[in-house]
N, C-alpha and C positions, 0 to 999 in steps of 0.2 A: 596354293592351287588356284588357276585362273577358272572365274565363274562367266557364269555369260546373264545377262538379264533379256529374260524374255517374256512377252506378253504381262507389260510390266510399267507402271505409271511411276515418275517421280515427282513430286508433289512440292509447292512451299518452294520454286526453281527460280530462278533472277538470271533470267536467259541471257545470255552477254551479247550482241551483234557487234565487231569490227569496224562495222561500215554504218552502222548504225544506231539504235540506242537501247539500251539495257532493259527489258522488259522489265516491271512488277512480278508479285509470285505465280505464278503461275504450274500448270501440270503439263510432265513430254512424256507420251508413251512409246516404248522400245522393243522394237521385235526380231528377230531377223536378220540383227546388225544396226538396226535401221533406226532413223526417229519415223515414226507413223504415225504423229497426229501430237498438236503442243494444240491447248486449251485452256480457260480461265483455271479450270479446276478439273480434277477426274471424279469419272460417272461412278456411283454409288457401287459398291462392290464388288470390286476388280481390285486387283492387290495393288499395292501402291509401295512407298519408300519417299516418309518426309524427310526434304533434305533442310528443311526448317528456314528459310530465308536464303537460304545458302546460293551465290551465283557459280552458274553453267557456263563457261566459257568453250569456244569450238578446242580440240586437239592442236597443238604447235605443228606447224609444217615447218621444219629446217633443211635449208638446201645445200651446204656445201659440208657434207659428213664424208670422212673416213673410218669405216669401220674395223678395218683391218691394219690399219697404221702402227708401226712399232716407236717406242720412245726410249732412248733417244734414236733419231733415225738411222745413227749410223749401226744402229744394232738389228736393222734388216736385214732381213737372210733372202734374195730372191729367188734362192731353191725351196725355201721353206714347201715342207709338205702340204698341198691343201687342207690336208682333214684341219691339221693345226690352224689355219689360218681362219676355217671359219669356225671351229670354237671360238679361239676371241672374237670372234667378228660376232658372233653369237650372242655372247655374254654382252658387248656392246650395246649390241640392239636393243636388245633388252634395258639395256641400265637406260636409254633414251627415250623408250618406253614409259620408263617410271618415273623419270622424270617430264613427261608433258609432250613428249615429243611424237606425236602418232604417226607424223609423216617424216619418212625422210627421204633426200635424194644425194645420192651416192654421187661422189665425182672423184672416182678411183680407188679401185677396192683389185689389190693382189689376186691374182689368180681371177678377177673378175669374179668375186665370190659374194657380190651384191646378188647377181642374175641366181645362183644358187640360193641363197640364202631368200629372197625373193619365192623362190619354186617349192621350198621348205614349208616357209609360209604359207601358202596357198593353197597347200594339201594338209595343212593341220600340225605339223610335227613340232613347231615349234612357234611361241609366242611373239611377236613383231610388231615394230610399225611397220606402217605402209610403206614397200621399201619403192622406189622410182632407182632402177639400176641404172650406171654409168659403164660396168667394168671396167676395162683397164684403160689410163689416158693414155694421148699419144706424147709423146716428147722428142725433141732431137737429141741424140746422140751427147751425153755430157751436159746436158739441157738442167732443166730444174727440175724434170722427172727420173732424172738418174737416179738410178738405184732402189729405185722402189716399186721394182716390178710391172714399171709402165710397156707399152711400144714403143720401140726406137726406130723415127723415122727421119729419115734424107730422102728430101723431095717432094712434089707434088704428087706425084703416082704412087707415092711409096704412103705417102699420108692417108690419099681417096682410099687407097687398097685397106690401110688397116681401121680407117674409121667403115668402113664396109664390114671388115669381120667382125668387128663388135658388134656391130648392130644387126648384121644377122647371127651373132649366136646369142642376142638376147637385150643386150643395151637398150635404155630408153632414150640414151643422149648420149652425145659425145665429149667427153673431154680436151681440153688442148692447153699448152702452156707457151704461150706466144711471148713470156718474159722471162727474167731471173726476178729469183723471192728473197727468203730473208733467211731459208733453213739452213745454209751452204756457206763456207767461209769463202770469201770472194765474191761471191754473186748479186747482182743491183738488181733494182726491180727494173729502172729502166733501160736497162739490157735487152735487146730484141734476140728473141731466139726462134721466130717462123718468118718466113718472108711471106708477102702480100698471097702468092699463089697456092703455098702450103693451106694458108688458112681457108683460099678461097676453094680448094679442092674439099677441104673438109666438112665444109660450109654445103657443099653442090653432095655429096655423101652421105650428109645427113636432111638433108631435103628432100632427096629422091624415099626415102624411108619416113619420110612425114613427120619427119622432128628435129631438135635443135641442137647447136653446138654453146655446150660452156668455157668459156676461157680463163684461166688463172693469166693476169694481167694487174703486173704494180705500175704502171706507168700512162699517162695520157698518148704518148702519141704512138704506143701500142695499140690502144682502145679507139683512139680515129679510126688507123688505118683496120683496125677489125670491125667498126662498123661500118665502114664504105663497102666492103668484104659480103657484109652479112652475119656477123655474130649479135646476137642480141642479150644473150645471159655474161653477166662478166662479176670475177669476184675478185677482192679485196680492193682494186683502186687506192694505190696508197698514196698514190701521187698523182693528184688530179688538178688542173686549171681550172678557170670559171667558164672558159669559151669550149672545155670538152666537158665540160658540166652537163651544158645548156642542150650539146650534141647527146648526151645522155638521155634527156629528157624530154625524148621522142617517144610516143607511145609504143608497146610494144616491146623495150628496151629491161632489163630490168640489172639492177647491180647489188650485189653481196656484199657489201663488207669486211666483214671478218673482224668486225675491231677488236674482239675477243685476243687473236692472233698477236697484237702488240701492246694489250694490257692483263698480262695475265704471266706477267714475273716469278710469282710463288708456284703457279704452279710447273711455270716449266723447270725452274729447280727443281721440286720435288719430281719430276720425270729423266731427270739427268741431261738435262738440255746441254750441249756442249757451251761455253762459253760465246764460241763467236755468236751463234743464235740470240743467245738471251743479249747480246751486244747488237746484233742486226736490228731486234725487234724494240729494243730502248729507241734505239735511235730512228727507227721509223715513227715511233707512237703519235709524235706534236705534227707532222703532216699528216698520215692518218688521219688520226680525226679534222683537222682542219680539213681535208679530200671531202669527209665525210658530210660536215658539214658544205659546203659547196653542193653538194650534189642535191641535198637539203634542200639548201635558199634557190636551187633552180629547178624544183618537181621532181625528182628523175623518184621512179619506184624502186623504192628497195626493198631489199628481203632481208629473214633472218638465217644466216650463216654462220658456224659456229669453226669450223679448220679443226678445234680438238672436238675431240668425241664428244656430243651432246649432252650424254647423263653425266661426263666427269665433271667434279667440283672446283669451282676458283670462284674466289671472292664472295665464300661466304653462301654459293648457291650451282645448282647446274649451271651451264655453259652456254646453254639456251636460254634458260632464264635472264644470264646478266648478258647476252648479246641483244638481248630487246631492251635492257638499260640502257647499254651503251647509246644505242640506237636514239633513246629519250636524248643523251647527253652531245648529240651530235646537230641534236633542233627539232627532232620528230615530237610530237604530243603523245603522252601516254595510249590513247587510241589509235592512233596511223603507228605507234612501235608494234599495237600486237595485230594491227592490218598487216604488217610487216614481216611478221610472223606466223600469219592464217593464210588470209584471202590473197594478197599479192603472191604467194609465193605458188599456191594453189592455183591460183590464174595463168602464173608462169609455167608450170608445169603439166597444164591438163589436165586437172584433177578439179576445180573448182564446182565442178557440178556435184562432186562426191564427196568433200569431204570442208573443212572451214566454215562452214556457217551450221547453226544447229535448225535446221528443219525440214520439214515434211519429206521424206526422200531422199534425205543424206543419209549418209554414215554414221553410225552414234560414236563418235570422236569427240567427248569429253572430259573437261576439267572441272572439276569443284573446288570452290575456292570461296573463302571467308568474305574477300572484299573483292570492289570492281576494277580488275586490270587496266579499265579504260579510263578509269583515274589516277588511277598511281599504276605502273605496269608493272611494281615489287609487288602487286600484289601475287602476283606467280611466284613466289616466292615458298608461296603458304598453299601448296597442291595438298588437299585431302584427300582428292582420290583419282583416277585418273582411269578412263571408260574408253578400250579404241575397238570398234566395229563392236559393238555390244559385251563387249568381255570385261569387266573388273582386273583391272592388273594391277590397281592398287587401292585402298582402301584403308588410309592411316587411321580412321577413326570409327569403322562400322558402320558409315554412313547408306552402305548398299549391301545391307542383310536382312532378312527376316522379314519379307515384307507383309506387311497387314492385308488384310479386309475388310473391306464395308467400312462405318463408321465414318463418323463426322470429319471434315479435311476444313 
């Protein structure tokens, strides 16, 4: 059962900052959701919860989740009944939850059953992160959103129109797939699948509604001609230059990764991955990362993006966890990986006032954790308990029961 801590000190805390440097012990009181006031120590007699040295890191923001995703893909049903789709999508949330991940942003959920799932949330029904909906992408016609329940659009008009309806029935961004990926026998990342105007109409679409378009994009000169366009959010980059690096790493700009997506062999076996996939993704891996790194050595801001669900396991840890390794193994410093994973992505998204950094007036978006992520970022590894808007949803070791009164701190 999920608890909530309210009017409630935690005591003996090693505040983590992203951007900045790891507090001594210190006390954060929580009310409301809320942090309302972080101090040397808490005031004599008010109940408290020593978490004994233990460091407080903000909640994981992950931006590039599918919640409703089926594996292997070809075992998608696009009729599939709703009610179905958002139980798993459900059960998902959840497992990303428990694993660290308090924020997430959707970029393409079946049935558009983020925006529900989203509204579920917010009236209590069920436990969540913070969900930032995409509903359904847009794709062309045989595109790299076939069959998974996307939009299928031809044309400019036909693009404005459906990144329109999504965003008035609830979207907070828009989706697009301006390449071919790696899921599909036959399909290249640097395969163009939107012409300049598709994107720019989508672009003009999601402006008018006062927000942004994300692109799934393996190739650089896809990612030019989408930022002369107006895209600023782009994921994977498998195949990048130095000269659209640099073009990258204009402020504003932010790019996903995914490196999860072509180092994580066991477990796409264990999901029945079709052969050609786990072949696609071999063989992207040694550009990938070297993309990765590029974008690195020329500033551009990254985030953490995960492609498989958040809470499943490869290598040994959630999917989140090891995509802010990856991130370490790409050139990032253990602090700019889990900036990577807070505050950038947070920023990127509109939410950076709410939720990434633990203080006075945020969100209580919570990790407890043994050692400091901004040293080693396995130390996420070792989540003891995991706090999103005031709620305990997890709790490995009792560390947020029974709190005391009074008495010596």
């Amino acid at each position: 059962m999920t608890t909530t801590l309210e009017h409630l000190w935690l005591t003996g805390a090693r505040v983590v900052d992203p951007d900045g440097a790891t507090s001594g012990p210190c006390a954060l009181h929580v009310s409301d959701g809320r942090v309302t006031d972080v101090r040397a120590q808490a005031p004599d007699g008010e109940p408290s919860l020593d978490l004994g040295g233990r460091f407080v890191a903000p909640g994981l923001v992950t931006v590039h989740t599918h919640l409703s995703i089926v594996f292997p893909f070809v075992d998608t049903d696009e009729q599939e009944r709703p009610d179905l789709t958002a139980f798993r999508s459900a059960a998902r949330a959840r497992d990303a939850l428990e694993a660290g991940a308090t924020t997430v942003r959707c970029v393409h959920e079946q049935h558009a059953v983020d925006v529900t799932l989203r509204e579920a949330d917010r009236r209590g029904w069920f436990v969540a992160p913070r969900i930032l909906a995409g509903g359904r992408a847009l794709s062309t016609p045989g595109g790299h959103g076939q069959g998974s329940g996307s939009v299928y659009c031809d044309g400019p008009d036909a693009f404005e129109a459906a990144a329109r309806a999504e965003l008035e029935a609830g979207a907070d961004h828009v989706k697009i797939f301006i390449t071919g990926g790696l899921a599909h026998a036959g399909e290249r990342p640097q395969d163009p699948e939107m012409s300049d105007a598709e994107i720019a109409a989508v672009v003009r679409a999601a402006a008018d509604h006062g927000t942004y378009v994300v692109a799934h994009a393996g190739h650089f000169s896809a990612i030019r001609r989408a930022v002369d366009v107006g895209v600023r959010s782009f994921e994977h980059a498998y195949v990048v230059d130095d000269a659209t690096a640099r073009v990258l790493a204009q402020p504003g700009v932010y790019v996903s990764p995914t490196l999860a997506v072509t180092r994580s062999q066991d477990w796409m076996a264990e999901h029945g991955f079709e052969q050609h996939s786990r072949d696609n993704a071999r063989r992207a891996a040694v550009d990938h990362l070297e993309s990765a790194r590029r974008l690195v050595a020329a500033g551009v801001t990254l985030t953490n993006g995960t492609d498989i669900p958040p809470g499943d396991r490869t290598e040994g840890t959630s999917a989140v966890v090891r995509e802010a390794e990856l991130l370490v193994e790409a050139g990032l410093t253990a602090r700019q990986a889990l900036a990577a994973s807070t505050t950038n992505p947070a920023r990127m998204c509109g939410v950076d006032d709410e939720t990434a950094r633990i203080t006075v007036g945020r969100s209580a978006d919570l990790l407890v954790l043994d050692a400091d992520p901004t040293v080693d970022v396995s130390a996420l590894r070792a989540v003891r308990a995991v706090v999103s808007r005031g709620r305990v949803v997890r709790d490995d070791v009792h560390l947020l029961t029974a709190p005391t009164s009074g008495g010596p701190r």
